[in-house]
C-alpha positions as CSV (number, residue, x, y, z in Angstrom):
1,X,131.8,22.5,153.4
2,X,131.4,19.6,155.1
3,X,134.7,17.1,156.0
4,X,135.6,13.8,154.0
5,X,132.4,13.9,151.9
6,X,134.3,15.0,148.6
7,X,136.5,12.4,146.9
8,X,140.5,12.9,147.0
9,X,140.9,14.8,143.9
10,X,138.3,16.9,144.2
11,X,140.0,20.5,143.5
12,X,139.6,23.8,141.3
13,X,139.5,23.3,137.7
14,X,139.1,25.5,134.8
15,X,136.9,24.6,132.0
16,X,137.0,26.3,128.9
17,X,134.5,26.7,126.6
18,X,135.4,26.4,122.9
19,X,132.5,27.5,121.1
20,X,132.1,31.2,123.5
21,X,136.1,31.4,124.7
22,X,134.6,31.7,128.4
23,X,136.2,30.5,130.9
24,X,134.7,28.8,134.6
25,X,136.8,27.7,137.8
26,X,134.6,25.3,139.2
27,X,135.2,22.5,141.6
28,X,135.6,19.2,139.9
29,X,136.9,15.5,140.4
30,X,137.4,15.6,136.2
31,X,140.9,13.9,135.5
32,X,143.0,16.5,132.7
33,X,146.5,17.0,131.4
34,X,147.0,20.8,131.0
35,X,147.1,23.1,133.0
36,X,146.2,27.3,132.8
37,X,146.8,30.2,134.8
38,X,143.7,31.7,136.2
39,X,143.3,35.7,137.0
40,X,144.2,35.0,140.4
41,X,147.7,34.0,139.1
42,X,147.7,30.0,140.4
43,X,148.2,27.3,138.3
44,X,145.0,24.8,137.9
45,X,144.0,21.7,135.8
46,X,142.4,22.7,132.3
47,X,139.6,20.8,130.5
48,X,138.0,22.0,127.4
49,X,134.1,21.7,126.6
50,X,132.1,21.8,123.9
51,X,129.4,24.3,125.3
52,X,128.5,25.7,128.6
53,X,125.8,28.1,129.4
54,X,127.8,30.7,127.7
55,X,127.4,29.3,124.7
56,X,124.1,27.1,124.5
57,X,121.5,28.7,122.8
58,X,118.8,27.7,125.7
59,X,121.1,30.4,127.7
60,X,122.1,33.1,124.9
61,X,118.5,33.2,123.2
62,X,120.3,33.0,119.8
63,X,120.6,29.8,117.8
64,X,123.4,28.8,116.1
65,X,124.2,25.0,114.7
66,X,127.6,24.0,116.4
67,X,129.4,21.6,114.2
68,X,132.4,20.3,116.1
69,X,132.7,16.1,114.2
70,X,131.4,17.6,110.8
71,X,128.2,15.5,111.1
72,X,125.8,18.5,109.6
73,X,127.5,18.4,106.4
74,X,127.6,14.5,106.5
75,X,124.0,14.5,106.7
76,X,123.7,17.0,103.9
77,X,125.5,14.9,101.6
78,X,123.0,11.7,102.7
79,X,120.4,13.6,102.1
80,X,121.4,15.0,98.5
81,X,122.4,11.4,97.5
82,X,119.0,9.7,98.7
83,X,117.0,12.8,96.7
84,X,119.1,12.0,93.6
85,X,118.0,8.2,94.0
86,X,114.7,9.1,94.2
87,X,114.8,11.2,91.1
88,X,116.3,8.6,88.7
89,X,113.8,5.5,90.0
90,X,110.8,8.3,89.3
């Protein structure tokens, strides 16, 4: 690697998938709070994400809906209420 092209707090961190439970140690500048033991036994920063290659379904070749604010079954309930509208004014 090349010297004093990185910013200052660019370091190991490990991100952790929450949909797949995989976990990465990747080089990042990304500013966290925890911190995790890795396999190697050191300490590093910790950030959680949504999805990852390990878990998006252009990777894994199986799709699955992932639902993490509740906004599929917001929708549904849109979508029930404007199809009962419809029926009454018909």
């Amino acid at each position: 690697m090349k010297k004093d092209i990185h910013p200052d707090n660019y370091r190991p961190v490990i991100f952790n998938d929450n949909a797949s439970g995989e976990r990465f140690l990747i080089g990042s500048t990304i500013e966290t709070n925890e911190t995790d033991k890795w396999t190697d036994g050191k300490e590093y920063p910790l950030a959680s994400v949504d999805v990852s290659s390990a878990s998006h379904p252009f990777y894994t070749g199986q799709e699955k809906v992932m639902d993490t604010a509740g906004r599929v079954e917001r929708f549904k309930n849109r979508a029930s209420k404007a199809a009962g509208g419809r029926k009454k004014k018909a």
